[in-house]
Every structure is written in structure tokens, then in C-alpha cells.
PDB file of N, CA, C, O and CB in Angstrom:
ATOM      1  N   UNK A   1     -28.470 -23.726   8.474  1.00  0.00           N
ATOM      2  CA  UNK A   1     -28.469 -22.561   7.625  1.00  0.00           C
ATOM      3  C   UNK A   1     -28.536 -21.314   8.503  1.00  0.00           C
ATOM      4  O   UNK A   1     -29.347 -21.246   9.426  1.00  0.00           O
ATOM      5  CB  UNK A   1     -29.646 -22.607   6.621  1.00  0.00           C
ATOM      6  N   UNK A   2     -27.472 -20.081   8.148  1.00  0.00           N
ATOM      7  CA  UNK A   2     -27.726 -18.934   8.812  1.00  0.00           C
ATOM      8  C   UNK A   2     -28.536 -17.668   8.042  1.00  0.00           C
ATOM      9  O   UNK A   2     -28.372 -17.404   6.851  1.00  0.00           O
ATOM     10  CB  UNK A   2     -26.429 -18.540   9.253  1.00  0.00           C
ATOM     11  N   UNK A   3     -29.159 -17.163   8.668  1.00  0.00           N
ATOM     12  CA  UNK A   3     -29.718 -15.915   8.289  1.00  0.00           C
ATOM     13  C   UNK A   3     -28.785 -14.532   8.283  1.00  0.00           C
ATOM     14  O   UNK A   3     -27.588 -14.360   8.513  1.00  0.00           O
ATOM     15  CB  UNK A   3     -30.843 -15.745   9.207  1.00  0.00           C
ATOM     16  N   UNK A   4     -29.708 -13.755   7.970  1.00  0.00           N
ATOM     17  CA  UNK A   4     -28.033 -12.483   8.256  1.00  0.00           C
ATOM     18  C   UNK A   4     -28.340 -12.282   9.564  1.00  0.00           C
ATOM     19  O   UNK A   4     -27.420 -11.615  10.037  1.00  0.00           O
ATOM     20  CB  UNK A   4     -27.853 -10.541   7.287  1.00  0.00           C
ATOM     21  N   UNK A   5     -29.258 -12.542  10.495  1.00  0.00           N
ATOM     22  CA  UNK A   5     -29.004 -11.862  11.935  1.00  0.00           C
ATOM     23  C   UNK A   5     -27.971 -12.730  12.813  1.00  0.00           C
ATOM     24  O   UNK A   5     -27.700 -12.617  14.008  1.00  0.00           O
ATOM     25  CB  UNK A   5     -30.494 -11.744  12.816  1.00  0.00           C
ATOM     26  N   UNK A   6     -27.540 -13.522  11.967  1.00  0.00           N
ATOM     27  CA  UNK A   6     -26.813 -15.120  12.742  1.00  0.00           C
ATOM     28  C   UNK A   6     -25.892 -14.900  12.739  1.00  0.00           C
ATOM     29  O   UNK A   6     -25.830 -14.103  11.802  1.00  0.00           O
ATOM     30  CB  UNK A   6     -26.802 -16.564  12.232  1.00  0.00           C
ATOM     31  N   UNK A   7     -24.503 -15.040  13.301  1.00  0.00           N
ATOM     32  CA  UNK A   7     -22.848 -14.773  13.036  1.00  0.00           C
ATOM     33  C   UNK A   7     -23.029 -16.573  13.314  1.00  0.00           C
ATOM     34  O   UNK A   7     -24.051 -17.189  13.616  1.00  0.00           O
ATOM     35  CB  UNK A   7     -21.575 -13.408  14.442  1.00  0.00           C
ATOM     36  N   UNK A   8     -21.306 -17.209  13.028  1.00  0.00           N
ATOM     37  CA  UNK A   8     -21.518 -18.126  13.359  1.00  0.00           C
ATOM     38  C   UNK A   8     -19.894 -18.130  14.027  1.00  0.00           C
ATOM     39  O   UNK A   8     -18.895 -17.546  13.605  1.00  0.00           O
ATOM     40  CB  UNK A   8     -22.161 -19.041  12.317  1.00  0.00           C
ATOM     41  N   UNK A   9     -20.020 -18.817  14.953  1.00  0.00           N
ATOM     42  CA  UNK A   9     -19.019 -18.704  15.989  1.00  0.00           C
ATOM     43  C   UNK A   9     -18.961 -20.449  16.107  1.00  0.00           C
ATOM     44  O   UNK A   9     -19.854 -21.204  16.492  1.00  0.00           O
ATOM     45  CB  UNK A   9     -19.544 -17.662  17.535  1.00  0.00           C
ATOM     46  N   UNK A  10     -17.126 -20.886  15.475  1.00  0.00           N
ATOM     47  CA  UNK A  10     -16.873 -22.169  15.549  1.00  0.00           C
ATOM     48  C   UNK A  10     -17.703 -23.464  15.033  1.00  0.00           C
ATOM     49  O   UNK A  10     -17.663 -24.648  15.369  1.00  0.00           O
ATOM     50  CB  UNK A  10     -16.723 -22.238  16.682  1.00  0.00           C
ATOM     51  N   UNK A  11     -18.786 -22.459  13.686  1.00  0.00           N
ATOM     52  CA  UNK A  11     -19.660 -23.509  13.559  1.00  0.00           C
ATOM     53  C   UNK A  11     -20.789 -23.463  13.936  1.00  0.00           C
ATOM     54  O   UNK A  11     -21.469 -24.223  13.247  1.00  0.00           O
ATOM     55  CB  UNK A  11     -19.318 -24.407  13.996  1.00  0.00           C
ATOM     56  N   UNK A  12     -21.477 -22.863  14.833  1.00  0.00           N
ATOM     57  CA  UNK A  12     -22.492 -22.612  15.431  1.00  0.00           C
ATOM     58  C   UNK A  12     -23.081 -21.255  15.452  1.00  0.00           C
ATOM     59  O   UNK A  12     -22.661 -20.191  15.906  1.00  0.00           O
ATOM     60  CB  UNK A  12     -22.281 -23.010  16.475  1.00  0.00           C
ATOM     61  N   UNK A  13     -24.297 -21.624  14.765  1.00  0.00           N
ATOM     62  CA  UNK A  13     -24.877 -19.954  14.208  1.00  0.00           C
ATOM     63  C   UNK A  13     -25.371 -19.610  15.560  1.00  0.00           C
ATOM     64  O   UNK A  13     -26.002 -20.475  16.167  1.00  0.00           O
ATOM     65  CB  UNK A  13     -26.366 -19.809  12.796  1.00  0.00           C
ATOM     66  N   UNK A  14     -25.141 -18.319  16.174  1.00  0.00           N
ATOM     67  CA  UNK A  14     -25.946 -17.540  16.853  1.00  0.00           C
ATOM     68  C   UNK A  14     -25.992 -16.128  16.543  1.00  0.00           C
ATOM     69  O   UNK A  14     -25.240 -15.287  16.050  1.00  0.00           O
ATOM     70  CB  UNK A  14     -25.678 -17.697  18.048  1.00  0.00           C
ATOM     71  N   UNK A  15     -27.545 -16.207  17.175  1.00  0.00           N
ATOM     72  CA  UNK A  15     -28.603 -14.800  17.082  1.00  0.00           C
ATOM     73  C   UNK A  15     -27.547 -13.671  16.912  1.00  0.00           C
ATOM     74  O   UNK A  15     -26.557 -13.811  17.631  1.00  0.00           O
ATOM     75  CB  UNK A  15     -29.697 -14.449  18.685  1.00  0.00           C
ATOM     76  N   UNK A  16     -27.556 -12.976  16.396  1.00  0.00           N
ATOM     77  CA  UNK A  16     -26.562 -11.292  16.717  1.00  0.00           C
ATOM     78  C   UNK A  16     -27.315 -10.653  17.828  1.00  0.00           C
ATOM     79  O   UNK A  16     -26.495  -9.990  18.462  1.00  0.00           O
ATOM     80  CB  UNK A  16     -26.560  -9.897  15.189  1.00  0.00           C
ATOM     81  N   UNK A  17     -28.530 -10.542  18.373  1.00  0.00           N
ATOM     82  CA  UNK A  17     -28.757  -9.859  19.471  1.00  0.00           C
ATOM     83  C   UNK A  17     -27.709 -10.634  20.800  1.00  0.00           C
ATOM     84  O   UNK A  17     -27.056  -9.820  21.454  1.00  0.00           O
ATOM     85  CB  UNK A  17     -30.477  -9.898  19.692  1.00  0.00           C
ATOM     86  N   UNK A  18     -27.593 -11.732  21.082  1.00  0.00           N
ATOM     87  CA  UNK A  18     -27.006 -12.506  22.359  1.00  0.00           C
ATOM     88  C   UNK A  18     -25.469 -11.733  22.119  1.00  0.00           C
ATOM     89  O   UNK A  18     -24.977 -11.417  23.203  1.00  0.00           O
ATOM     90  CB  UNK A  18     -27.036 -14.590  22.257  1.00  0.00           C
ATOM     91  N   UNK A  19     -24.589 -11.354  20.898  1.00  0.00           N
ATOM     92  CA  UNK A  19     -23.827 -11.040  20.915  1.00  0.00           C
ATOM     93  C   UNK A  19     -23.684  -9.391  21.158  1.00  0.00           C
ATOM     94  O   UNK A  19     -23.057  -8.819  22.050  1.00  0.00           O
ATOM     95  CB  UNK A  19     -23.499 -11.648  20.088  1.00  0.00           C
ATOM     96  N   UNK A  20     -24.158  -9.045  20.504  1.00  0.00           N
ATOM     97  CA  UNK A  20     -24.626  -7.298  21.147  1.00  0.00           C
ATOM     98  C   UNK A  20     -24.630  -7.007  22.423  1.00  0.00           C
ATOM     99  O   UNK A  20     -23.924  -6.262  23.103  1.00  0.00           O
ATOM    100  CB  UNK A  20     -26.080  -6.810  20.899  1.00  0.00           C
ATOM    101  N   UNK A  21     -26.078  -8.126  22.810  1.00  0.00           N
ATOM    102  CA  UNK A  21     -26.072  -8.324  24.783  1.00  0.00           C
ATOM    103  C   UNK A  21     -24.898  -8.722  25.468  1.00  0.00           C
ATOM    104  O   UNK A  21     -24.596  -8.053  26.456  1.00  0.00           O
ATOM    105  CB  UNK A  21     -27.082  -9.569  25.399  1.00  0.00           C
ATOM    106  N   UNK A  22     -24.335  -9.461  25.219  1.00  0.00           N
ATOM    107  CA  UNK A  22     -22.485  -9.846  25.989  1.00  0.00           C
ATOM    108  C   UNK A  22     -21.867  -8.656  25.654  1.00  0.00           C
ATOM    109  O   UNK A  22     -21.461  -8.031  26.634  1.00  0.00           O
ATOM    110  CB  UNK A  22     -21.308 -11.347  25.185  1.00  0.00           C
ATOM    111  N   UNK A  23     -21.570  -7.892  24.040  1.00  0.00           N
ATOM    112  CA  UNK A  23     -20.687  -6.783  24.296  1.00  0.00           C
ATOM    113  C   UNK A  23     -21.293  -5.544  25.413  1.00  0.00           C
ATOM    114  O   UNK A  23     -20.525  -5.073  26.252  1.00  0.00           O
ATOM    115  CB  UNK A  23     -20.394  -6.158  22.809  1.00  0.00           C
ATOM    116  N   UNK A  24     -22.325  -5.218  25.347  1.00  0.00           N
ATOM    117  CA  UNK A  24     -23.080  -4.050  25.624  1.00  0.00           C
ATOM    118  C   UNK A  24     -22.607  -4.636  27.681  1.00  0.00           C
ATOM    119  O   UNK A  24     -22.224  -3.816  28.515  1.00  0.00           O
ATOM    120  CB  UNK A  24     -25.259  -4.050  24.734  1.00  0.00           C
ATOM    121  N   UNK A  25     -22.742  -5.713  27.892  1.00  0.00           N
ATOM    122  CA  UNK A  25     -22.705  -6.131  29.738  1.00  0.00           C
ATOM    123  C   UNK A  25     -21.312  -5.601  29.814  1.00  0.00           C
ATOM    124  O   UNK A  25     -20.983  -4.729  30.618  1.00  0.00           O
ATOM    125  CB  UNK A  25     -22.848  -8.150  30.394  1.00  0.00           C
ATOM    126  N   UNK A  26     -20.227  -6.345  28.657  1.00  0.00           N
ATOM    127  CA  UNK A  26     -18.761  -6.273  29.146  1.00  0.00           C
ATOM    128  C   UNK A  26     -18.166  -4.610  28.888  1.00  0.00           C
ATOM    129  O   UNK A  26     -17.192  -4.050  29.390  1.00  0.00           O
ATOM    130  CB  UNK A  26     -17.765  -7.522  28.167  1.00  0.00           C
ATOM    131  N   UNK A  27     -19.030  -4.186  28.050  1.00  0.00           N
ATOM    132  CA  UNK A  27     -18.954  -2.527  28.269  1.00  0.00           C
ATOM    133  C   UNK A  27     -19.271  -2.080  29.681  1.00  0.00           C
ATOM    134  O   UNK A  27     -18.430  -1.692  30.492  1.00  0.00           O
ATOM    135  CB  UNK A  27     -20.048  -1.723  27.304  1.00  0.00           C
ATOM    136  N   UNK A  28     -20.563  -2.174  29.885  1.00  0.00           N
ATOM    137  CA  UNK A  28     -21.004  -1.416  31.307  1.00  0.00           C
ATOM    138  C   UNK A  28     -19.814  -2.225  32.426  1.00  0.00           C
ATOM    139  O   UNK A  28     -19.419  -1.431  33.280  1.00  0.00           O
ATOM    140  CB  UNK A  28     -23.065  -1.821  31.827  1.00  0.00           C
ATOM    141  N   UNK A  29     -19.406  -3.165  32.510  1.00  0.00           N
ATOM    142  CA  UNK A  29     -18.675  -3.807  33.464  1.00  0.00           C
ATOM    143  C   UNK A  29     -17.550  -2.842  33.300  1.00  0.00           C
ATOM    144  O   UNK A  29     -17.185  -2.148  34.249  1.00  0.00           O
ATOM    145  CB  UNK A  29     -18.394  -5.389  33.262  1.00  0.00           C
ATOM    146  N   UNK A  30     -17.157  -2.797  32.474  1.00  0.00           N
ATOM    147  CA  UNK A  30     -15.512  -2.130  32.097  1.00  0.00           C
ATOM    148  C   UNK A  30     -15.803  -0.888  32.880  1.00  0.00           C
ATOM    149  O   UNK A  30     -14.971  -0.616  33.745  1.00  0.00           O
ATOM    150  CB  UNK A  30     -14.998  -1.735  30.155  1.00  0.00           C
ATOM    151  N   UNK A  31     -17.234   0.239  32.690  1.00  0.00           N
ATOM    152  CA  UNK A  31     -16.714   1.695  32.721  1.00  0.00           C
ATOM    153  C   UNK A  31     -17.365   1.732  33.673  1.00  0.00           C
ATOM    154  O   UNK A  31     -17.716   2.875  33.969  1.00  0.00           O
ATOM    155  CB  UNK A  31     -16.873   2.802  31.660  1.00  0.00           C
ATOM    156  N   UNK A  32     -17.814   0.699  34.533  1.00  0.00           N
ATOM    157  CA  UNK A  32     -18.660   1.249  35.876  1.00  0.00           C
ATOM    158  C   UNK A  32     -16.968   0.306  36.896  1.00  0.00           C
ATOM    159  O   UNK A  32     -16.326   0.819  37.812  1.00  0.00           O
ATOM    160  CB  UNK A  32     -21.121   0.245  36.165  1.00  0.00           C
ATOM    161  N   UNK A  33     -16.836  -0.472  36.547  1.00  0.00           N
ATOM    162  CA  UNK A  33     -15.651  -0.969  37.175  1.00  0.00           C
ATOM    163  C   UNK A  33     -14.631   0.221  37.354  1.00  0.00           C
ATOM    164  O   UNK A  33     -14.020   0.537  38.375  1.00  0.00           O
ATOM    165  CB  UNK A  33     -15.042  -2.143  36.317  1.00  0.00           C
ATOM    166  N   UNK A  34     -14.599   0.872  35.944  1.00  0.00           N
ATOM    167  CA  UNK A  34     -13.282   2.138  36.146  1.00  0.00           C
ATOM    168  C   UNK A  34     -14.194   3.257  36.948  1.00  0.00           C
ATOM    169  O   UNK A  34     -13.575   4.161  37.509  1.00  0.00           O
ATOM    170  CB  UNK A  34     -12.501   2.976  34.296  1.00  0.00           C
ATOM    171  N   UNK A  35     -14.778   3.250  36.982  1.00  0.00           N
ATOM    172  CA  UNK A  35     -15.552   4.496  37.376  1.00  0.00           C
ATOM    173  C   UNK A  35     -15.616   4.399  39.331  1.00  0.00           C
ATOM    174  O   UNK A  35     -15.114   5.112  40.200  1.00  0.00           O
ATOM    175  CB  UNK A  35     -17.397   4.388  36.454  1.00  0.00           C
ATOM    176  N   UNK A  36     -16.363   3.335  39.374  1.00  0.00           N
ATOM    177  CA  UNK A  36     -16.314   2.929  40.856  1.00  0.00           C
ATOM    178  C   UNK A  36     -14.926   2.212  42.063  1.00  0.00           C
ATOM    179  O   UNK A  36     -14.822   2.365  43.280  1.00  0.00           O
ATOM    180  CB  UNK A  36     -17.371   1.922  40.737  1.00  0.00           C
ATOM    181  N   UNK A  37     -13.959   1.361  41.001  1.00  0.00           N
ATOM    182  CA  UNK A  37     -13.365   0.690  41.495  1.00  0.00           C
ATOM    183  C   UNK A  37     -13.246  -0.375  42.317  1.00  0.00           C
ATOM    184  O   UNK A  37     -12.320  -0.719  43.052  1.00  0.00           O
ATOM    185  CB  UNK A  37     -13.078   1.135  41.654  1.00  0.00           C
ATOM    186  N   UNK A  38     -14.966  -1.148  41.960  1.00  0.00           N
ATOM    187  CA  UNK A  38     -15.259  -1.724  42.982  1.00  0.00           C
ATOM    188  C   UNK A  38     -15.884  -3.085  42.087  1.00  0.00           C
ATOM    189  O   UNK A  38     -16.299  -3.032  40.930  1.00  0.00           O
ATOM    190  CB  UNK A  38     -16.198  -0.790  44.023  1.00  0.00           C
ATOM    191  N   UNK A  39     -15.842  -3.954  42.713  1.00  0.00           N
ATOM    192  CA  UNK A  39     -16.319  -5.655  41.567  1.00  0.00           C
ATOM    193  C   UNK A  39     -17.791  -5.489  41.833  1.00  0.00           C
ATOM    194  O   UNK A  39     -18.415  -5.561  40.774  1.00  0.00           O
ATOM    195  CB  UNK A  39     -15.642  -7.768  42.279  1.00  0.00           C
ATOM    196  N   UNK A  40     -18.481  -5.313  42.770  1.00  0.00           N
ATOM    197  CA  UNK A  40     -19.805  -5.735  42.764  1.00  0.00           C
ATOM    198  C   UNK A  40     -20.841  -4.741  41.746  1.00  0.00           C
ATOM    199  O   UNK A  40     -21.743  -5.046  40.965  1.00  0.00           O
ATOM    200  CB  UNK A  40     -20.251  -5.731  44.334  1.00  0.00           C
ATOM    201  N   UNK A  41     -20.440  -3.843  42.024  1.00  0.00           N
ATOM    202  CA  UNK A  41     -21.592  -2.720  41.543  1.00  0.00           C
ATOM    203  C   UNK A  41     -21.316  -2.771  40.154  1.00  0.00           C
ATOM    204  O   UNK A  41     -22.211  -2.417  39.386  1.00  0.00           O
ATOM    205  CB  UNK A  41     -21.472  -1.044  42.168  1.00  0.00           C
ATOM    206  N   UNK A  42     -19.945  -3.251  39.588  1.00  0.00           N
ATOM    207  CA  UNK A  42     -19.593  -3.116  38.020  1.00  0.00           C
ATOM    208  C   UNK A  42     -20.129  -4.825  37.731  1.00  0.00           C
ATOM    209  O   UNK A  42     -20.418  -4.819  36.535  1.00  0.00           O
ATOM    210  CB  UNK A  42     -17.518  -2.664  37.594  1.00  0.00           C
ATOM    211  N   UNK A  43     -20.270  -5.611  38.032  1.00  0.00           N
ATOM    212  CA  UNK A  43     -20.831  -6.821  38.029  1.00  0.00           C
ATOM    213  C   UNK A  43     -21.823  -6.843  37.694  1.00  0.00           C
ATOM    214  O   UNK A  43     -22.210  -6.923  36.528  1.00  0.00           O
ATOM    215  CB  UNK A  43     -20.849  -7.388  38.901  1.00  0.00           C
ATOM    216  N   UNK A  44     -22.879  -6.729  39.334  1.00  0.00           N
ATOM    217  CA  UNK A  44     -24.583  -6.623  38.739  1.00  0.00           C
ATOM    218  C   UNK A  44     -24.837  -5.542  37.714  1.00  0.00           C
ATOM    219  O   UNK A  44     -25.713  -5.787  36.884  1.00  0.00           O
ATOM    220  CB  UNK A  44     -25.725  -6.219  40.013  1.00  0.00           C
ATOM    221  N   UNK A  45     -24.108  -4.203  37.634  1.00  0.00           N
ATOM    222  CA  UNK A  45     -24.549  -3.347  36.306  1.00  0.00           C
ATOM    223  C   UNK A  45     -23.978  -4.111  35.135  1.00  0.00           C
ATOM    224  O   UNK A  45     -25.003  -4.329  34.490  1.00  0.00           O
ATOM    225  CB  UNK A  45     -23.933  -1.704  36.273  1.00  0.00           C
ATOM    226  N   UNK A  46     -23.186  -4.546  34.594  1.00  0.00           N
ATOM    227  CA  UNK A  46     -22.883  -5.511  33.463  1.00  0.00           C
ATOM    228  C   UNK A  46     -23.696  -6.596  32.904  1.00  0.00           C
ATOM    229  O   UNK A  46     -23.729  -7.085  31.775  1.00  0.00           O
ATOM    230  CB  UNK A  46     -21.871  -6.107  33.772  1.00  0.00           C
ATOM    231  N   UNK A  47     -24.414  -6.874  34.097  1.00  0.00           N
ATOM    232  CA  UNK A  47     -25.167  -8.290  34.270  1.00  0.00           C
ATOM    233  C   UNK A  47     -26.356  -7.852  34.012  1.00  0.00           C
ATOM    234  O   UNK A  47     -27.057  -8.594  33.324  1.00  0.00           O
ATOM    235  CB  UNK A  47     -25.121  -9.098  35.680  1.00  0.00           C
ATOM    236  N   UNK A  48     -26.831  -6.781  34.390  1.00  0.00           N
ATOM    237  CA  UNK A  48     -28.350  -6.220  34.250  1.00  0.00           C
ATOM    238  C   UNK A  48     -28.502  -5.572  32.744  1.00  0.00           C
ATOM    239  O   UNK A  48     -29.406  -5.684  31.917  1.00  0.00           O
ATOM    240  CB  UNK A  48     -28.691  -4.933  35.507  1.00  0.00           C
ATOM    241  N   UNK A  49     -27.535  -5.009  32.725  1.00  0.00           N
ATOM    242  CA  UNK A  49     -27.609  -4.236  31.299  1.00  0.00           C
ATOM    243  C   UNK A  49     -27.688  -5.271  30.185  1.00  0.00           C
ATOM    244  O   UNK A  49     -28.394  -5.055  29.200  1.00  0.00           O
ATOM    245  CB  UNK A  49     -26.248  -3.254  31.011  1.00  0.00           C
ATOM    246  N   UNK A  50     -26.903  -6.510  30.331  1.00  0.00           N
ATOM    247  CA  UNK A  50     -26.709  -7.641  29.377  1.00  0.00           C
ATOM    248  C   UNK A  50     -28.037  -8.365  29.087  1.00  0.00           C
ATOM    249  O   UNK A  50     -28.361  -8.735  27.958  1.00  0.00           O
ATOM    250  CB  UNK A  50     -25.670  -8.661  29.949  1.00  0.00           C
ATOM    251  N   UNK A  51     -29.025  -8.594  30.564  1.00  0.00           N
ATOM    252  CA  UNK A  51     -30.051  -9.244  30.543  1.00  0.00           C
ATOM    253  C   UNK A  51     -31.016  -8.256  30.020  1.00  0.00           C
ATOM    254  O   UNK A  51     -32.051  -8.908  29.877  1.00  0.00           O
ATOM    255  CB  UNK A  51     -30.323  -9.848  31.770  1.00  0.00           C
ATOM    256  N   UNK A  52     -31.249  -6.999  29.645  1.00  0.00           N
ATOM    257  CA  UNK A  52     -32.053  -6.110  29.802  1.00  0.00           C
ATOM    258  C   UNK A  52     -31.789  -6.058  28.160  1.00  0.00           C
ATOM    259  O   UNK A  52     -32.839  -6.188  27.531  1.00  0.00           O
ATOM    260  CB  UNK A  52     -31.798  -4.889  30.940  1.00  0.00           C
ATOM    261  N   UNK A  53     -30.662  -5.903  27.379  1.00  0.00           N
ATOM    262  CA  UNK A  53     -30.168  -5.840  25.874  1.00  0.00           C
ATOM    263  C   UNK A  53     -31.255  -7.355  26.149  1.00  0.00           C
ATOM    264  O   UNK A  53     -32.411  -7.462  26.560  1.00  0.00           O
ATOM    265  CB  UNK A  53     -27.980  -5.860  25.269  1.00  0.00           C
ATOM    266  N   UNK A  54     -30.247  -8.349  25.704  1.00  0.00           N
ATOM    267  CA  UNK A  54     -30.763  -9.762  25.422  1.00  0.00           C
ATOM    268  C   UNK A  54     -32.355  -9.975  25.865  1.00  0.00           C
ATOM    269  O   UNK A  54     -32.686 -10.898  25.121  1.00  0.00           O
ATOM    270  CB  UNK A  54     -29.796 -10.845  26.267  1.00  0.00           C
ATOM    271  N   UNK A  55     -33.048  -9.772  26.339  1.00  0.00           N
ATOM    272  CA  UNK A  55     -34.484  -9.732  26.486  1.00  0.00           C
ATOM    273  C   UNK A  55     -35.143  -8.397  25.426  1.00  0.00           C
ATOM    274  O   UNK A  55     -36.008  -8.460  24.552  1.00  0.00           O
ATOM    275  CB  UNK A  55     -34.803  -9.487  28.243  1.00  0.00           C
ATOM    276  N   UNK A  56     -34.448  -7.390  25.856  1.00  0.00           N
ATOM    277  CA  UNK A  56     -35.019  -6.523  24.509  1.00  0.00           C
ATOM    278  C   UNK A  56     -34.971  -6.885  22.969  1.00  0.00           C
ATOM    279  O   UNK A  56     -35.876  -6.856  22.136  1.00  0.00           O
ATOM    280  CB  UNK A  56     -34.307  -5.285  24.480  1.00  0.00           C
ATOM    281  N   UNK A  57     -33.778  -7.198  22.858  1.00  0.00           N
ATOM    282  CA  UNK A  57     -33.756  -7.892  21.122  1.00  0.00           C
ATOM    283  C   UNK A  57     -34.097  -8.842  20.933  1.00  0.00           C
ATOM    284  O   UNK A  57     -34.302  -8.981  19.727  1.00  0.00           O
ATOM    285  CB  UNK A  57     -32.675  -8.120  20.388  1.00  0.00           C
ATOM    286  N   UNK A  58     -34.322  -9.759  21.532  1.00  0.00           N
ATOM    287  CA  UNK A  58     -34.871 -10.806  21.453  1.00  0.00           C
ATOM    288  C   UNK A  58     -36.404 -10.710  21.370  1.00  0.00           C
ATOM    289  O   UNK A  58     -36.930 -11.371  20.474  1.00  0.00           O
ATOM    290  CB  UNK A  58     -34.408 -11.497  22.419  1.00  0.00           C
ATOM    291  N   UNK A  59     -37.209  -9.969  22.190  1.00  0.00           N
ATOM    292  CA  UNK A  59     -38.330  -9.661  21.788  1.00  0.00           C
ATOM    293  C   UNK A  59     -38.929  -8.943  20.732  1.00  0.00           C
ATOM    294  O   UNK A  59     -40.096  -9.049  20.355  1.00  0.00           O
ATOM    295  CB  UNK A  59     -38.621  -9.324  22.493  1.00  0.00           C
ATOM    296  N   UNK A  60     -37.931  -8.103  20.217  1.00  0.00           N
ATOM    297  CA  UNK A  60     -38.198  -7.408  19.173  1.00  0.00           C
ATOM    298  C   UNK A  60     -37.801  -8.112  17.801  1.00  0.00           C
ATOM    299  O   UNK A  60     -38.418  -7.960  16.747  1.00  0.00           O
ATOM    300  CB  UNK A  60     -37.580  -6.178  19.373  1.00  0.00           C
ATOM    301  N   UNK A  61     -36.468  -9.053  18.014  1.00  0.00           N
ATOM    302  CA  UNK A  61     -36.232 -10.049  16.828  1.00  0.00           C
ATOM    303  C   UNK A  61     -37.582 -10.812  16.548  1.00  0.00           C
ATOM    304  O   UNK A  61     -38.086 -10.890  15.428  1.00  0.00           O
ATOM    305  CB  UNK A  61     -35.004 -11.173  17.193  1.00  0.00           C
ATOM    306  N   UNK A  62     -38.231 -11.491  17.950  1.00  0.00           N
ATOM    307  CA  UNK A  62     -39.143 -12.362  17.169  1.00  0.00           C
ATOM    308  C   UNK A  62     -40.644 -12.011  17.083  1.00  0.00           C
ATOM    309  O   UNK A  62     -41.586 -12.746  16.784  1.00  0.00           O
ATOM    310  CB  UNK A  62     -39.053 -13.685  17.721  1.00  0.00           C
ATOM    311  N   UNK A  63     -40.631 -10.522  17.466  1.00  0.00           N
ATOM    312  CA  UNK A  63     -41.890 -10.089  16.405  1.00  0.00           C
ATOM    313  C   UNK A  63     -41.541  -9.715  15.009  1.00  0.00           C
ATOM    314  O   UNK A  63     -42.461  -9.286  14.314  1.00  0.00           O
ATOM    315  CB  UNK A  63     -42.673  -8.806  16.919  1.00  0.00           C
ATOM    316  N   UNK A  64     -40.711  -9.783  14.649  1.00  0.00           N
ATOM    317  CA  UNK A  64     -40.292  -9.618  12.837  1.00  0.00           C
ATOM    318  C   UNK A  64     -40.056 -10.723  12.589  1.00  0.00           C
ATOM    319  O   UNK A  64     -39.223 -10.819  11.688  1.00  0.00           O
ATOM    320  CB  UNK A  64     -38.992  -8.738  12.233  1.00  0.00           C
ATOM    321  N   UNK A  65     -40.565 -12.063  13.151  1.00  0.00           N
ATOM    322  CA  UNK A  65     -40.141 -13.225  12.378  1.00  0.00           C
ATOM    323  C   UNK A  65     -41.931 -13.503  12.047  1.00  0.00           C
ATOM    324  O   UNK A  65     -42.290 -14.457  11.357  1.00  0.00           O
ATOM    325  CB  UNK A  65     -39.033 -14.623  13.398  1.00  0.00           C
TER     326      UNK A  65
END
């Protein structure tokens, strides 16, 4: 059973924060990539920002549960 915070992708409900966190990384990847022109620095900023979303909503999802 899904809740409304759930999308379900192929069958498989997941959280809407994990999906927020992947768009919000592949954003920062995109405009620090155009910005710098360079893979690493648009990488770990994509990667940090993603882990930093996904740990934030996630903590805040499951104090409202």
C-alpha cells in the first residue's frame, strides 16, 4: 500500500523525498558541470547536495510519522 508521500516507480512504492534528493544532485551536477566545466567538482557537488536533501527529508519525514 502507498501513502501520498510514495510515487510508485514500476511497482515499487518509493519515499518522494529519495526522489526530490536524485532530482535536486542531478540539478547541482548539471549547473556546476556548466558552470565549471569540469567532472569532479560537478560530481562531489551533485553527490553532496543529494546526500544532504535525502538525509534532510528523511529526517524530517520520520518525525511526522
Amino acid at each position: 500500500m502507498t501513502t501520498s508521500t510514495e510515487v510508485r516507480i514500476a511497482g515499487v512504492p518509493w519515499p518522494a523525498y529519495k526522489l526530490i534528493a536524485l532530482a535536486v544532485g542531478a540539478l547541482v551536477l548539471t549547473v556546476v558541470g556548466l558552470a565549471t566545466m569540469s567532472a569532479g567538482p560537478a560530481v562531489l557537488s551533485g553527490a553532496a547536495a543529494a546526500v544532504a536533501v535525502w538525509l534532510g527529508l528523511s529526517l524530517f519525514s520520520s518525525s511526522d510519522a
